[in-house]
CHARMM internal coordinates of N, CA and C (Angstrom, degrees):
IC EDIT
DIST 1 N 1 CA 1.4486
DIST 1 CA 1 C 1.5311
ANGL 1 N 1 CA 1 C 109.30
DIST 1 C 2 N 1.1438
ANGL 1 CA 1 C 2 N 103.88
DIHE 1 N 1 CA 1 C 2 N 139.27
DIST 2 N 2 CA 1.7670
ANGL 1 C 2 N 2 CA 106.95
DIHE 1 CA 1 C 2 N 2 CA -173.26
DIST 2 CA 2 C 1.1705
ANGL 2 N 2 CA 2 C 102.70
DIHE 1 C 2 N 2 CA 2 C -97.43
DIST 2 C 3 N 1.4066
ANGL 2 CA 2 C 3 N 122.28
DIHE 2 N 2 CA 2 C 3 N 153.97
DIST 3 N 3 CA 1.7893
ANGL 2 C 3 N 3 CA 129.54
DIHE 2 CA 2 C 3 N 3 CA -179.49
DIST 3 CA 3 C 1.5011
ANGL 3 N 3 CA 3 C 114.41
DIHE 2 C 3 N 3 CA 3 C -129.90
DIST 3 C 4 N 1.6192
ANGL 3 CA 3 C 4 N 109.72
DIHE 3 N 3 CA 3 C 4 N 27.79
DIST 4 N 4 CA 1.3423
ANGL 3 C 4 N 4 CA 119.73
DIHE 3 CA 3 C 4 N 4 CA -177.37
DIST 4 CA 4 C 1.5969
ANGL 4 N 4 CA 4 C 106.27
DIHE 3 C 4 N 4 CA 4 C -92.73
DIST 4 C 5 N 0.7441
ANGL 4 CA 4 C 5 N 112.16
DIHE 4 N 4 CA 4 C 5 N 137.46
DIST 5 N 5 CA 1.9104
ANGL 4 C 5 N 5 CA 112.12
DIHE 4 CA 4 C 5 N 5 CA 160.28
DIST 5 CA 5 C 1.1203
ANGL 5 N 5 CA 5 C 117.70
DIHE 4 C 5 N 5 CA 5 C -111.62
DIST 5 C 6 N 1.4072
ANGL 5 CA 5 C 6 N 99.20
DIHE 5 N 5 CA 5 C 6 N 165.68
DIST 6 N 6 CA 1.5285
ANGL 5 C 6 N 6 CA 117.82
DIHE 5 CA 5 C 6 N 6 CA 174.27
DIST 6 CA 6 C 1.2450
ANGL 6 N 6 CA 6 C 129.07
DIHE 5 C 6 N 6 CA 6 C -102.21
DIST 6 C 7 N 1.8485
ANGL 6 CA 6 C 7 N 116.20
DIHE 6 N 6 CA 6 C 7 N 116.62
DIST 7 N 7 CA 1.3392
ANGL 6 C 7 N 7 CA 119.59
DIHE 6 CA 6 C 7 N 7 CA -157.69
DIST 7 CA 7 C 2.0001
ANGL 7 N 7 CA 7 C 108.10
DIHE 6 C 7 N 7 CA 7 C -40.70
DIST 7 C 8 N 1.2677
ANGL 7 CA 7 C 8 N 109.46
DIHE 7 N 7 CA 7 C 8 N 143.79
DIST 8 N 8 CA 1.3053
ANGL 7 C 8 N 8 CA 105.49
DIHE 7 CA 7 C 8 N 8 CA 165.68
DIST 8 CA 8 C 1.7231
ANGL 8 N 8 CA 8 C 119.68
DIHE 7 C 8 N 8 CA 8 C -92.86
DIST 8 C 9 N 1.3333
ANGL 8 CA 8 C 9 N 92.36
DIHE 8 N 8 CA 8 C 9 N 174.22
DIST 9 N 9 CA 1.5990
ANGL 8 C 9 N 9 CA 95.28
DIHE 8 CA 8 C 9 N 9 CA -164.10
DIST 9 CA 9 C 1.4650
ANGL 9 N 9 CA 9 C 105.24
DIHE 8 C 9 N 9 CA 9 C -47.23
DIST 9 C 10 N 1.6592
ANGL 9 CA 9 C 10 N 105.40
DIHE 9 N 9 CA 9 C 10 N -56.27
DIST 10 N 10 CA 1.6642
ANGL 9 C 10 N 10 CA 111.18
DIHE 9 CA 9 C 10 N 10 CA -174.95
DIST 10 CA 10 C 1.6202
ANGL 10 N 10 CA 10 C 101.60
DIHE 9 C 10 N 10 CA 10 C -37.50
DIST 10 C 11 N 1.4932
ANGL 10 CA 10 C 11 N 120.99
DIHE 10 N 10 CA 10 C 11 N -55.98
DIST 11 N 11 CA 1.4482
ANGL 10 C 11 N 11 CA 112.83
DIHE 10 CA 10 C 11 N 11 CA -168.83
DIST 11 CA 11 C 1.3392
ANGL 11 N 11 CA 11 C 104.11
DIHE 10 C 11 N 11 CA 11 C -65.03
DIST 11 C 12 N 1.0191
ANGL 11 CA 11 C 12 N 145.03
DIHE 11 N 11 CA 11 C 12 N -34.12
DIST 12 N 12 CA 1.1756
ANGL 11 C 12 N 12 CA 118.01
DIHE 11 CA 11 C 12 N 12 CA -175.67
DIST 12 CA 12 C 1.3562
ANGL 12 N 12 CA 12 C 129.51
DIHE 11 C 12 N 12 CA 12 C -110.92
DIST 12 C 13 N 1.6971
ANGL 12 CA 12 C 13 N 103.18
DIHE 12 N 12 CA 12 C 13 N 21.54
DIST 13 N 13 CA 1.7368
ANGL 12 C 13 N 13 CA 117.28
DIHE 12 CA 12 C 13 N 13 CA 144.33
DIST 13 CA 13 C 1.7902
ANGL 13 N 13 CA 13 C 115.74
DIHE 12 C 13 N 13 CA 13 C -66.75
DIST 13 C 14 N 1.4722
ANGL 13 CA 13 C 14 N 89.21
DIHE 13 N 13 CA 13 C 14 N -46.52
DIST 14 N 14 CA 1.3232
ANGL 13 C 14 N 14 CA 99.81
DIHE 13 CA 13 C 14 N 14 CA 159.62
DIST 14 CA 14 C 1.3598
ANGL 14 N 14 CA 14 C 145.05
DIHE 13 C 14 N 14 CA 14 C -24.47
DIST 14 C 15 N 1.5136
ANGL 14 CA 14 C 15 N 99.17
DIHE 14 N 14 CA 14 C 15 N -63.01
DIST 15 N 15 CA 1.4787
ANGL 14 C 15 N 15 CA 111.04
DIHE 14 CA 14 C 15 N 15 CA 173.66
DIST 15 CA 15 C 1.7325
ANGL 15 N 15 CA 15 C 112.85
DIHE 14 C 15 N 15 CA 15 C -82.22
DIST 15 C 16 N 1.1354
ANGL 15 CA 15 C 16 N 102.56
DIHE 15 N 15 CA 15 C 16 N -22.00
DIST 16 N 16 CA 1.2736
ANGL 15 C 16 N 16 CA 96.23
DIHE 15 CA 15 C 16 N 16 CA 173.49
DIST 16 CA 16 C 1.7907
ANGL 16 N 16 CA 16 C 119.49
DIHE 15 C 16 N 16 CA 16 C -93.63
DIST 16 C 17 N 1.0295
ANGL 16 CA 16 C 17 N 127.75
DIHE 16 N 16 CA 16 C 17 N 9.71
DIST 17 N 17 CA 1.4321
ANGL 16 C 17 N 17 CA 151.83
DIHE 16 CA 16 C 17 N 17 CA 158.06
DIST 17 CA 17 C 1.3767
ANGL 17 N 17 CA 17 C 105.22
DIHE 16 C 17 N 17 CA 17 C -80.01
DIST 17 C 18 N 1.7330
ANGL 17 CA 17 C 18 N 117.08
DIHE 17 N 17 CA 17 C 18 N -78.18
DIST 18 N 18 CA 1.3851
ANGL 17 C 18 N 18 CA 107.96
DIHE 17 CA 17 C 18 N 18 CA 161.29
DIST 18 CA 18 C 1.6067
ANGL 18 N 18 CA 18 C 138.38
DIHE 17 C 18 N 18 CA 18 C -33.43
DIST 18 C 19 N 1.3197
ANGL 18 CA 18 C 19 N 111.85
DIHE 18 N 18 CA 18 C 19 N -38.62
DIST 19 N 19 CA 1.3237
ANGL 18 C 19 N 19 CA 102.83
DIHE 18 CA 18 C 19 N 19 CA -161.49
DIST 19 CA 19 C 2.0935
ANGL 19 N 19 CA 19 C 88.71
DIHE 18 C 19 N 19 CA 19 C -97.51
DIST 19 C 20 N 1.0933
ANGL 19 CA 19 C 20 N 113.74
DIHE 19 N 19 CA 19 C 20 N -20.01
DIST 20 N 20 CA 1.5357
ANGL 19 C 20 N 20 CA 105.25
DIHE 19 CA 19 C 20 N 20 CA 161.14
DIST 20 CA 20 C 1.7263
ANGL 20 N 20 CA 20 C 115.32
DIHE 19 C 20 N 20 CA 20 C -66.84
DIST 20 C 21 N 1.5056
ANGL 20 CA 20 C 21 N 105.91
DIHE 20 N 20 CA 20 C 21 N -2.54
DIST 21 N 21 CA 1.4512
ANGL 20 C 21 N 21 CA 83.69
DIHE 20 CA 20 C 21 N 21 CA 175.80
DIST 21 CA 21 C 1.7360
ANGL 21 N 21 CA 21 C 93.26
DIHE 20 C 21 N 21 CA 21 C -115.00
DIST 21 C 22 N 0.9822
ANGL 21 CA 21 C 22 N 126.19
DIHE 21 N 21 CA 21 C 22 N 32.55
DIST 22 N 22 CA 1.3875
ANGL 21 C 22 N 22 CA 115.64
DIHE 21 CA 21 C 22 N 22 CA 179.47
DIST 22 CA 22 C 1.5317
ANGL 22 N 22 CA 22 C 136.89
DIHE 21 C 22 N 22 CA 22 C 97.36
DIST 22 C 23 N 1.6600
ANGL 22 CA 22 C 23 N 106.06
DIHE 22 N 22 CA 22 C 23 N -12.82
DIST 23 N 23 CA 1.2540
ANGL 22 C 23 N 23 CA 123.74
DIHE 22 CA 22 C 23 N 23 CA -164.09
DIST 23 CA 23 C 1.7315
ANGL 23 N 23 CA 23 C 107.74
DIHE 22 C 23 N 23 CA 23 C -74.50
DIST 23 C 24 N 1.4700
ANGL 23 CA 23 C 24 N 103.77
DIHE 23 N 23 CA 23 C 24 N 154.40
DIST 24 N 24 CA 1.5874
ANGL 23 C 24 N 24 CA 94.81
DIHE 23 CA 23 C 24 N 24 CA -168.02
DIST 24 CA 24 C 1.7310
ANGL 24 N 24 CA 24 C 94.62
DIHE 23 C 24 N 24 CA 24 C -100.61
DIST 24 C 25 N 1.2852
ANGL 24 CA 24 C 25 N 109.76
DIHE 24 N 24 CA 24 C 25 N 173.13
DIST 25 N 25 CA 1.7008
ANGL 24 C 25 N 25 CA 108.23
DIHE 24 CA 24 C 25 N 25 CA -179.32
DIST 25 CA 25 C 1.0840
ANGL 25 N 25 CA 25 C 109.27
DIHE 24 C 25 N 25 CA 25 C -39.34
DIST 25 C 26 N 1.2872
ANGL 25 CA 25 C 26 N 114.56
DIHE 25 N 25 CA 25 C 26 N -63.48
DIST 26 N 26 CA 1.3922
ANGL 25 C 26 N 26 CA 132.84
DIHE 25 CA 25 C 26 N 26 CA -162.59
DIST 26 CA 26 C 1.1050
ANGL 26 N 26 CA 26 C 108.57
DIHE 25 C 26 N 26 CA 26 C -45.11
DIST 26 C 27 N 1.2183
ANGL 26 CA 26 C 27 N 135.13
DIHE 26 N 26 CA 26 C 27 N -60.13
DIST 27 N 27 CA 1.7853
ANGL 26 C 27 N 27 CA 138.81
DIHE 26 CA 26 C 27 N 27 CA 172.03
DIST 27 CA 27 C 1.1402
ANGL 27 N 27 CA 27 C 103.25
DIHE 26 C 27 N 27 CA 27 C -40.99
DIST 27 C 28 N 1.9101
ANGL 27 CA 27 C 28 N 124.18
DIHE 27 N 27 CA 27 C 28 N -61.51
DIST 28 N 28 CA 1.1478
ANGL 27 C 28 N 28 CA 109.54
DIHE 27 CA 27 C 28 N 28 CA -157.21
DIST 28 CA 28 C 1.6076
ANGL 28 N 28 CA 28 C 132.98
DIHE 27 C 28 N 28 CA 28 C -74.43
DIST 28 C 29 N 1.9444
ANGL 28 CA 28 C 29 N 80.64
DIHE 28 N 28 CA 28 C 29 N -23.15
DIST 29 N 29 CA 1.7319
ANGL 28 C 29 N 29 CA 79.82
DIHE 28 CA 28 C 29 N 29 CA 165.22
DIST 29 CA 29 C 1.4826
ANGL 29 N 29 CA 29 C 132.32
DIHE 28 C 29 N 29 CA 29 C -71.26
DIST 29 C 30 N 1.5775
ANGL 29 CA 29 C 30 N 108.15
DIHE 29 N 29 CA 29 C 30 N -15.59
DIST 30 N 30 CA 1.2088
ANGL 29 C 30 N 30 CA 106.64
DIHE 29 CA 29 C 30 N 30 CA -175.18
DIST 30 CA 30 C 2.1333
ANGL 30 N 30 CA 30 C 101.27
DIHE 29 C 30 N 30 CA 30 C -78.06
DIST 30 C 31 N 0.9981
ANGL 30 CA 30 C 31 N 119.56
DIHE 30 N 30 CA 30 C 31 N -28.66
DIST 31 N 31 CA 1.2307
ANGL 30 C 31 N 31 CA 120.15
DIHE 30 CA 30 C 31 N 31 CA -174.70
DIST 31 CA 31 C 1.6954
ANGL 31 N 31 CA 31 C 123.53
DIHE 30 C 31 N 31 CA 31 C -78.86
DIST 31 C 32 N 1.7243
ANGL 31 CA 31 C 32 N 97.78
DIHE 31 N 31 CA 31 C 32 N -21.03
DIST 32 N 32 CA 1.4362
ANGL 31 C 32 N 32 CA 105.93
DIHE 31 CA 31 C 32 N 32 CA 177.41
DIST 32 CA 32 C 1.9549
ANGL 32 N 32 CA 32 C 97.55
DIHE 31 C 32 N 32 CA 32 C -93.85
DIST 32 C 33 N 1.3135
ANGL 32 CA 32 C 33 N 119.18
DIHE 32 N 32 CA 32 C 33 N -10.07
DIST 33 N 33 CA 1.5803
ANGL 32 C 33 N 33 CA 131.29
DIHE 32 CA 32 C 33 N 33 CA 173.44
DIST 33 CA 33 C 1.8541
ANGL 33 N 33 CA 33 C 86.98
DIHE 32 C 33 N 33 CA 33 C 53.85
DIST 33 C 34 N 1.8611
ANGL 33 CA 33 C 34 N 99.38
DIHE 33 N 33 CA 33 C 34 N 73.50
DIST 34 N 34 CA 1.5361
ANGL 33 C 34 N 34 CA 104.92
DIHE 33 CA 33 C 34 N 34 CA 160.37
DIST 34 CA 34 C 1.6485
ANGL 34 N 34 CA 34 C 84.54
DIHE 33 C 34 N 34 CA 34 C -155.78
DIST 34 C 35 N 1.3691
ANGL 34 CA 34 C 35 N 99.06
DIHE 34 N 34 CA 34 C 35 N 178.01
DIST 35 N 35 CA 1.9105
ANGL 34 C 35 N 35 CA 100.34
DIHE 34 CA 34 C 35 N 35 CA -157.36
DIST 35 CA 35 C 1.7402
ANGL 35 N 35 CA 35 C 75.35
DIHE 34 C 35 N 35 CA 35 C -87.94
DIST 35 C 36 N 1.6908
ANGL 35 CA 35 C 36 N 93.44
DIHE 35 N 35 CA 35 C 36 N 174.77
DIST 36 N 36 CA 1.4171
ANGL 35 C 36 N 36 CA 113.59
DIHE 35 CA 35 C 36 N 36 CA 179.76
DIST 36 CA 36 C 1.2839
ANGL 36 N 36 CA 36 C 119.05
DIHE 35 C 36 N 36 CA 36 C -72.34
DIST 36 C 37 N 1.7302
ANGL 36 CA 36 C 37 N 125.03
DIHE 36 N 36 CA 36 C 37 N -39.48
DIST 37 N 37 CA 1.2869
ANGL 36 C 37 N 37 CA 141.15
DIHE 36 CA 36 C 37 N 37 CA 162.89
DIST 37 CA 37 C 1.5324
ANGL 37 N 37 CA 37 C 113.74
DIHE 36 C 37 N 37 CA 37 C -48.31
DIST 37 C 38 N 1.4354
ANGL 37 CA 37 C 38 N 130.55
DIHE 37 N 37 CA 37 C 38 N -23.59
DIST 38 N 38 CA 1.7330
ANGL 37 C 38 N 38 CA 123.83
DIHE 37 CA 37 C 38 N 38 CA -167.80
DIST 38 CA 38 C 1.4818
ANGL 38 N 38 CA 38 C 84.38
DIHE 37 C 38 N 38 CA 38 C -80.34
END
COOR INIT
IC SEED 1 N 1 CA 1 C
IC BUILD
C-alpha cells in the first residue's frame, strides 16, 4: 500500500504563486511542508 499523495489544487496554486514570485524549490517546499523532489 502506498502512503504518497497527490499534491492538491491549493498546493499547487501555491507553487505556482511561489515560483512567480521567484522562490527556488527549496523554499517552496519547505513552506508548502512537502519534500523538494514531489
Amino acid at each position: 500500500m502506498s502512503h504518497y499523495t497527490h499534491l492538491t489544487l491549493s498546493e499547487r496554486e501555491l507553487i505556482l504563486y511561489f515560483l512567480a514570485k521567484g522562490f527556488s524549490i527549496s523554499k517552496i517546499a519547505l513552506k508548502i511542508g512537502r519534500s523538494k523532489s514531489t
